[in-house]
C-alpha positions in Angstrom: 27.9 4.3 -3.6 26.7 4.7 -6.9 30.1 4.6 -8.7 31.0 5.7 -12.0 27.0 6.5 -12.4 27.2 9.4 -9.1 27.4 12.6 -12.1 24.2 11.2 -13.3 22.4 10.9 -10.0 23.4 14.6 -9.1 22.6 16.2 -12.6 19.1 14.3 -12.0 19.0 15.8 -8.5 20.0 19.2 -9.7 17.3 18.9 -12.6 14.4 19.5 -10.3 12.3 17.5 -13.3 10.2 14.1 -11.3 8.5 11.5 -12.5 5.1 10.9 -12.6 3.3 7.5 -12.6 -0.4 5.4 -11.9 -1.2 2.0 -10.2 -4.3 0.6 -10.8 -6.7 -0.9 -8.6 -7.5 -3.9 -10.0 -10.6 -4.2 -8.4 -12.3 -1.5 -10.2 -10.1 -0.6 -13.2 -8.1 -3.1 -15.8 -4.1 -2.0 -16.6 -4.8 -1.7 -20.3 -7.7 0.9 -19.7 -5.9 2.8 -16.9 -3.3 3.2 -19.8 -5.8 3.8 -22.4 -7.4 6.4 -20.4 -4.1 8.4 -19.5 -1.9 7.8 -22.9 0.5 6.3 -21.0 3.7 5.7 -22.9 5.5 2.6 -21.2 4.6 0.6 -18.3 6.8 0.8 -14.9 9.0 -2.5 -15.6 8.7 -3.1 -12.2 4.9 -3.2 -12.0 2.5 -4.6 -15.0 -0.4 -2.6 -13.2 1.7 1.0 -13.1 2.1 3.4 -16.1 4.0 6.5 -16.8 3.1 9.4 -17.7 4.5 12.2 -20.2 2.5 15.0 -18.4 1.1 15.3 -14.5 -2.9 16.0 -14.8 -4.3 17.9 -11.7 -5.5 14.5 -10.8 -7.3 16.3 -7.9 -9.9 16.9 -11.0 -10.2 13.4 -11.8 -13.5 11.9 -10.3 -12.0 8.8 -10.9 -9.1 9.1 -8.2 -11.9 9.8 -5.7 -13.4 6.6 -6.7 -10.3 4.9 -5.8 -9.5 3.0 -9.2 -6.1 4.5 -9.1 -3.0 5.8 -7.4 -0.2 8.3 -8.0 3.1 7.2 -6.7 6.4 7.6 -7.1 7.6 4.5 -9.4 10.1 3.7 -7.4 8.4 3.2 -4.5 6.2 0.8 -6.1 9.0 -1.7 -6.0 8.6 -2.0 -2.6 5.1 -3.4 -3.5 6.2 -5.7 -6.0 8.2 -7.2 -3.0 5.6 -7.6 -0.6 4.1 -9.2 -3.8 6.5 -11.9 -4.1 6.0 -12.5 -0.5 2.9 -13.2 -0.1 2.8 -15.0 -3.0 5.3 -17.5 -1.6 2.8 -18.0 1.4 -0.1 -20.4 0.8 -1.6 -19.9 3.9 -3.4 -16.9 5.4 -1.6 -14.2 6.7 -1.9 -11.3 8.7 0.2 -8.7 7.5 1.5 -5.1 9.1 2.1 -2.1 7.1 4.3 -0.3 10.6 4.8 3.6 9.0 1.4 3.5 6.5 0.8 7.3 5.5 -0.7 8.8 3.1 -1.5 5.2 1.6 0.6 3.8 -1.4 2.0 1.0 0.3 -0.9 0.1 1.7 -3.2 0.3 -1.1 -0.5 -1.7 -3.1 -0.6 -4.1 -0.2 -4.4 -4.5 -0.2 -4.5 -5.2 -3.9 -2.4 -8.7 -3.1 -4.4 -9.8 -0.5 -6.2 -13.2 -0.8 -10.0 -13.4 1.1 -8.2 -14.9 3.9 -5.6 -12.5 4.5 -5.6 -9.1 6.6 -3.8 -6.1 6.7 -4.0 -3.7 8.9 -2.4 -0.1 8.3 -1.2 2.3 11.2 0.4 5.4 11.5 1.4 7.4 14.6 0.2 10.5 13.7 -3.3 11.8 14.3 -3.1 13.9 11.1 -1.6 11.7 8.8 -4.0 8.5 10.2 -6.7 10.5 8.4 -4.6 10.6 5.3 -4.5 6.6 5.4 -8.0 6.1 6.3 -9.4 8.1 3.5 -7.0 6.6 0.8 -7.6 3.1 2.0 -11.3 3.8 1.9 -11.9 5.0 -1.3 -9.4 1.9 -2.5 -12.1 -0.2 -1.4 -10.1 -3.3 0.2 -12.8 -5.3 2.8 -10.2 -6.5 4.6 -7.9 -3.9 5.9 -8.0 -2.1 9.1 -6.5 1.5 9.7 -4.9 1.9 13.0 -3.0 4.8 14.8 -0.8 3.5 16.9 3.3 3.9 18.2 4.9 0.9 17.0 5.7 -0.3 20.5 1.8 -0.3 21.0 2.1 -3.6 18.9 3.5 -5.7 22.1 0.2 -6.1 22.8 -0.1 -8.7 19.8 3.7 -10.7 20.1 3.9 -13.1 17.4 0.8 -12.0 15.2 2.3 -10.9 12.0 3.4 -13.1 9.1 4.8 -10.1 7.1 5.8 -6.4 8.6 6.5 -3.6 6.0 8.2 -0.7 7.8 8.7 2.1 5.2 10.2 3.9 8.3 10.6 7.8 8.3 14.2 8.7 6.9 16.6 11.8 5.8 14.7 12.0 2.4 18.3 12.0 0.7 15.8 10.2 -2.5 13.6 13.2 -2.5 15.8 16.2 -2.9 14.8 17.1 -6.2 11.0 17.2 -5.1 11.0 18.3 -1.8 13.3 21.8 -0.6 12.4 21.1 3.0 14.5 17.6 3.0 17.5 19.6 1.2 17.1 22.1 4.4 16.6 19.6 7.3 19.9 17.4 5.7 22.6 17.1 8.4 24.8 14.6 9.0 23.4 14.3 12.9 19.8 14.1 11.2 21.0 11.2 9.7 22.1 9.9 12.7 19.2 10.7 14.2 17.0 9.0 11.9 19.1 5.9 12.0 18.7 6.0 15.6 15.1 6.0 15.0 14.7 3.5 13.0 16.3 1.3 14.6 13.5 2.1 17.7 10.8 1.6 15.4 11.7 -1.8 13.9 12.7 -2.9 17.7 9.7 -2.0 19.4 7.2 -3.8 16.5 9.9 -7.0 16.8 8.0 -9.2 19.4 5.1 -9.0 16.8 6.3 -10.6 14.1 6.4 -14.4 14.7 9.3 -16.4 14.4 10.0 -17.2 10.2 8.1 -14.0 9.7 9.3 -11.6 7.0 10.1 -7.7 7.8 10.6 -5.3 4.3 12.6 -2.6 5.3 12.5 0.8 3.2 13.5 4.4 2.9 13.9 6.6 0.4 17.5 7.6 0.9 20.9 6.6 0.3 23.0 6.6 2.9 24.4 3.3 4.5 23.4 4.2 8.0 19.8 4.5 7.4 20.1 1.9 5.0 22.3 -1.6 4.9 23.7 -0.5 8.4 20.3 -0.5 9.8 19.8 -3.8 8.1 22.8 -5.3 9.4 21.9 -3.6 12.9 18.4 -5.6 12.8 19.7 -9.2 12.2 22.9 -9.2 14.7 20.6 -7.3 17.3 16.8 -8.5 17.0 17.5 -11.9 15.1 17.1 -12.3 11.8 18.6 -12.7 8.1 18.7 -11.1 4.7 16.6 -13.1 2.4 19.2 -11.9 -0.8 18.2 -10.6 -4.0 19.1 -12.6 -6.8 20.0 -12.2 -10.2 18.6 -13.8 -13.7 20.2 -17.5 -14.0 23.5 -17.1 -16.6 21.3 -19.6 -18.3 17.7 -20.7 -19.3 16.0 -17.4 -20.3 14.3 -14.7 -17.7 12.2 -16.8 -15.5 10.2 -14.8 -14.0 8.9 -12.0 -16.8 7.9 -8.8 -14.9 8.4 -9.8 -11.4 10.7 -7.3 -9.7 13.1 -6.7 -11.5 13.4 -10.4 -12.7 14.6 -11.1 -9.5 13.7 -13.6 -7.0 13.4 -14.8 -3.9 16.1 -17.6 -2.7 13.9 -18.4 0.9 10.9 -18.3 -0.9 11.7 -21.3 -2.4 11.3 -24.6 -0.5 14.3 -25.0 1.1 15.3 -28.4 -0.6 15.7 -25.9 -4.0 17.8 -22.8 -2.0 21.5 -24.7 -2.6 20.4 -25.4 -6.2 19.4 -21.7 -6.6 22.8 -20.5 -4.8 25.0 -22.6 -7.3 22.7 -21.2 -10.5 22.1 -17.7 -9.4 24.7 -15.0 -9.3 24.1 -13.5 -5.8 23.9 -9.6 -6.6 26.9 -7.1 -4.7 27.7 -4.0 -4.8 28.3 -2.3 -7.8 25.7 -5.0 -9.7 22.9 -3.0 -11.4 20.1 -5.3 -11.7 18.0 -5.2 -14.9 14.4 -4.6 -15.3 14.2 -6.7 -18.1 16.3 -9.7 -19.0 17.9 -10.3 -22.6 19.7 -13.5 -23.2 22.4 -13.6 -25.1 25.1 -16.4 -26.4 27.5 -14.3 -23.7 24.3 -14.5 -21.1 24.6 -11.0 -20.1 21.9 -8.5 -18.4 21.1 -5.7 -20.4 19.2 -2.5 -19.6 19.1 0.8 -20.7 18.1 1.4 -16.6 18.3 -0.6 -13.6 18.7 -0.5 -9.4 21.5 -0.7 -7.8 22.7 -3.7 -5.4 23.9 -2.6 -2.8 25.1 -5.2 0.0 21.5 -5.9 2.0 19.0 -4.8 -0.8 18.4 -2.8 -3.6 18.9 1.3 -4.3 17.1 3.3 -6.7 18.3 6.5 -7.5 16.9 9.2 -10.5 19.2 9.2 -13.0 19.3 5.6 -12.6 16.0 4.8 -12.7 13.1 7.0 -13.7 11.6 7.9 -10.6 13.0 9.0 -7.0 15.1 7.8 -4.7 14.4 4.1 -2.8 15.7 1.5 -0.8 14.4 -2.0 -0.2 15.9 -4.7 1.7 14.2 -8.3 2.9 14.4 -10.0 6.0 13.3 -13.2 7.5 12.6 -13.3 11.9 15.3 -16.2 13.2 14.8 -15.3 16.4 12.0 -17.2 18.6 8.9 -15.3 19.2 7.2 -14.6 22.6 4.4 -16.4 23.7 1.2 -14.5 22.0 -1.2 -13.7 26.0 -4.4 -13.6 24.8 -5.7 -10.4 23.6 -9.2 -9.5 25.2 -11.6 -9.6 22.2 -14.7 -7.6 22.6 -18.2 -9.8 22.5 -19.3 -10.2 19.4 -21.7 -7.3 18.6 -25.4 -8.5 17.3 -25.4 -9.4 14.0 -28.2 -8.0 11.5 -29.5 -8.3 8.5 -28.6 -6.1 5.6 -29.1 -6.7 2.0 -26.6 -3.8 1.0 -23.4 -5.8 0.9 -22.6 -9.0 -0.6 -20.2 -11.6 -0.3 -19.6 -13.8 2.7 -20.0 -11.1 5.0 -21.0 -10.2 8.8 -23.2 -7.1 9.3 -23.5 -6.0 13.3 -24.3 -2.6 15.3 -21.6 -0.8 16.3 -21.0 2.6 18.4 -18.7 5.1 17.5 -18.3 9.4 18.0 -20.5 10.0 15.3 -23.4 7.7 16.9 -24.4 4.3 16.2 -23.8 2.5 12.6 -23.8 -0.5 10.9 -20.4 -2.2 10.2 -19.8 -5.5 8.2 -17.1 -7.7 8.4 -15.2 -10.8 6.6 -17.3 -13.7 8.3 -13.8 -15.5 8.8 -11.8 -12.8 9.9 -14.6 -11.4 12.8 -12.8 -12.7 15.6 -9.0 -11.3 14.3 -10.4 -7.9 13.8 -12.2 -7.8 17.0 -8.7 -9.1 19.2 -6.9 -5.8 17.0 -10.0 -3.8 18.2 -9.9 -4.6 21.5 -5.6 -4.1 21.6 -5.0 -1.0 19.1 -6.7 2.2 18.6 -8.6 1.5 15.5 -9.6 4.6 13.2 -11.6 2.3 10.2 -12.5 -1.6 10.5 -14.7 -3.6 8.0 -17.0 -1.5 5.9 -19.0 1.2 7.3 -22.2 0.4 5.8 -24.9 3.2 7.4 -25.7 5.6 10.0 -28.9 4.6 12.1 -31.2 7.4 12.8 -34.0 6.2 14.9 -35.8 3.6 12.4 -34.3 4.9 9.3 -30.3 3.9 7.6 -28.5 5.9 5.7 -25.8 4.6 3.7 -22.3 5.2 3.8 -19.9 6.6 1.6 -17.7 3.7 2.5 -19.9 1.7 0.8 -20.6 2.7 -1.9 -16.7 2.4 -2.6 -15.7 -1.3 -1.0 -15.8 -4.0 -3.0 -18.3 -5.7 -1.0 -20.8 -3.1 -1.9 -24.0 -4.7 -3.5 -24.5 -2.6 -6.3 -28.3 -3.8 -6.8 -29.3 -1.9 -3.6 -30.1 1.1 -4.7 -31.5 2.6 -8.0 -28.2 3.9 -10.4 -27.4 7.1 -12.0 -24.6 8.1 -14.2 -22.8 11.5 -13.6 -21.2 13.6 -16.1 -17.8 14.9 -14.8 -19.1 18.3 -14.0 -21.7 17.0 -12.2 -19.1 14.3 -10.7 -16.8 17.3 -9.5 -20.3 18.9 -8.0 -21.0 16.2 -6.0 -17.4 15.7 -4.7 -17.2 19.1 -3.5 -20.7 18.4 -1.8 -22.8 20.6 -3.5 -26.6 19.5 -4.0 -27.5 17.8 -7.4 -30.2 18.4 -9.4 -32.1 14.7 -11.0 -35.2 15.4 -12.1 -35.4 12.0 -13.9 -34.1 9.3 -11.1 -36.4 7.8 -8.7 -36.9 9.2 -5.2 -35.1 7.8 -2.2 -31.3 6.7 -2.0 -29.6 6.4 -5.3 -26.0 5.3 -6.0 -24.1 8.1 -8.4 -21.5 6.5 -10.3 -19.0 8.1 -13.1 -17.6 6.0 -15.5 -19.2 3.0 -13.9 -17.5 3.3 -10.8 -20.0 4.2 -7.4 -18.4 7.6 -5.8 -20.8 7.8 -3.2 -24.6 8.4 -2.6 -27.8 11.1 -2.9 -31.0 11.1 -1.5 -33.4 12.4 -4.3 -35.8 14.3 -2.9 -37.4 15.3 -6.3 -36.6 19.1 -6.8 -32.9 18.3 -5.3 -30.4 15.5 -4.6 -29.2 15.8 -1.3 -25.3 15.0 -0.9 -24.1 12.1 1.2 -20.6 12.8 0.3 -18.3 13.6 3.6 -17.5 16.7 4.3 -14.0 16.0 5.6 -13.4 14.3 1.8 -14.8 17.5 0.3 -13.0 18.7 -3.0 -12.0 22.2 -2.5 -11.2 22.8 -5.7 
């Protein structure tokens, strides 16, 4: 597979030494100060919003990450990201959009950062446990319109034809994360491989019908092998109809067209169709044994070069350490061909009674709504009500719109949720500024002392970010922060 370049990829392996690296949220924190603030040395050429960095903080300690104006993730799957990015990009319509295998969050939360107003994602994983994970992560990111669901993929019948864009990071061998994780090392087998092809293959199948017809599905794993890999891909478009959108490479000609978009790739089908023969006879489809470069230089002999690059392998693309800094990932892009099934009519739930509520702004809907912690008050994208009520009423939904407060009796009591969504009105409440010990106090939900801040419900923010709410009581600050969310550090 990888060629002459196989001795690096095992030293890398053998090395034990990852790669770590931050994606801004670029609705709370610019590139250039996410960089600032860390030192970063050199942006991931794959992502204009993602750094590297020389050392890993105990980012745990960083108030900051609770605030959700970051996240750690592997580099290289952050390219998987950038694809989605091109995507939806090429879509100028809304779109509903499926993240199929979501936990803990990165591919989600890069997800969420493309979405237009009109668009929705909605983010499910099958485990309980892991579901949690998600919910929390795509909390504190802050995104209005993405909804957490935990669901089997085959639960998604119920909604045939829905989806404009699947991602399925599906569950793999972990061949790409040896050098991090023992456990994968241990569980390796060639029948687990098998096994995990097999299952992949289950999970893409029984999401199929809710895809519609056009619809794009990004495949991923983070391993190498064929089987789990362009196999699978070839597996999906002879079996459930569909074909590979190809990757392609810088024009021999004419200069790098698309600075820092994947890889200076792009997209052949997300072109009017008019241009895709043009593009075929000007682009050099990428094969096997092509590396593709991050960034394009061109040159009197028109040659890619890069002191690093993926590997093209038939379907998609392969990163490997030693290749690329960062683990091991493969992407590949698909487009439905085969003709969806008719979409029944999912029973929505009645629109709940809408109320007023001056804590969020935007073109919102604020309702009542019941759940196992007693009744709240949710809002909701005004344009998006009905969509999110049909994937209530189908799905088991952990987190929808923005859990704005808790009603006890005649009093509200705002939500932590709030205070970290976007559509949080910051006016609301009266402001005060936390040092980062105090910061770390309140995220472990210990009581504050602010003797000089009004009384009532006050929004504590650290470096101008809201992390959540106290209710000043004068001689104390009582914490609003969840418990579940609680820093035990």
């Amino acid at each position: 597979m990888f060629g002459e370049r196989a001795s690096q990829v095992l030293e890398a392996l053998e090395s034990g030494e990852s790669v770590t690296a931050v994606r801004a949220n670029p609705a709370k924190i610019s590139p250039e100060r996410l960089r600032s603030r860390f030192g970063a040395s050199s942006p991931v050429p794959w992502r204009s919003d993602a750094f590297f960095l020389e050392e890993r903080p105990v980012f745990s300690l960083d108030p900051l990450l609770h605030a959700g104006a970051y996240y750690v993730q592997d580099p290289a799957a952050m390219a998987v990201g950038t694809v989605a990015d091109a995507v939806m990009a090429a879509e100028n319509r809304p779109l509903k959009v499926l993240d199929l295998c979501a936990a803990p969050g990165g591919k989600s939360t890069a997800l969420a950062a493309a979405l237009k107003p009109s668009d929705l994602l909605v983010a499910n994983e099958v485990i309980g446990s892991r579901a949690s994970i998600l919910a929390e992560n795509t909390v504190k990111w802050g995104s209005v319109n993405t909804i957490v669901t935990n669901n089997d993929p085959k639960d998604f019948v119920r909604l045939a034809a829905t989806f404009d864009l699947i991602l399925a990071d599906v569950p793999c061998s972990g061949e790409g994360m040896f050098r991090k994780d023992a456990g994968a090392v241990a569980e390796w087998s060639p029948e687990n491989v098998n096994l995990c092809a097999a299952r992949q293959r289950r999970i893409i199948a029984d999401a199929w019908d809710s895809l519609r017809e056009g619809g794009w599905l990004i495949y991923s794993t983070c391993t190498f092998n064929s089987s789990e890999n362009d196999d699978n891909v070839e597996w999906i478009c002879r079996e459930l109809g569909a074909e590979v959108v190809p990757f392609l490479r810088a024009p021999s000609s004419g200069g790098d067209l698309l600075a820092e978009e994947l890889l200076s790739l792009t997209l052949a089908t997300s072109l009017p169709q008019s241009a895709t023969s043009s593009l075929r006879d000007n682009y050099q489809l990428a094969g096997p044994s092509h590396y593709m470069t991050p960034w394009v230089e061109t040159s009197s002999s028109s040659k890619c070069r890069t002191p690093e690059g993926a590997l093209a392998t038939k379907y998609g693309l392969q990163f490997a350490p030693g290749i690329t800094r960062g683990e091991g990932q493969y992407v590949a892009l698909m487009r439905k061909t085969s003709a969806a099934k008719a979409n029944s009519k999912n029973k929505s739930s009645k629109p709940a009674k809408s109320v007023k509520c001056d804590w969020v702004s935007g073109d919102m809907i604020c309702c009542e709504a019941q759940t196992s912690a007693g009744q709240i008050i949710k809002a909701y994208p005004a344009n998006q009500q009905a969509d999110i009520r049909a994937i209530e009423s189908s799905l088991r939904v952990i987190r929808s719109g923005v859990a704005v407060a808790s009603v006890k009796g005649r009093d509200l009591i705002p939500q932590a949720d709030l205070a970290l969504n976007q559509a949080f009105n910051r006016d609301a409440f009266p402001q005060v500024k936390l040092s980062k010990e105090q910061a770390l106090q309140f995220l472990r939900c210990e009581a504050l002392q602010l003797p000089d801040a009004p009384k009532g419900f006050i929004t504590v923010t650290y470096e101008q970010l809201p992390i959540g709410f106290v209710k000043n009581l004068g001689n104390r600050a009582n914490n609003l922060f969840p418990q579940a969310w609680r820093l035990r550090m």
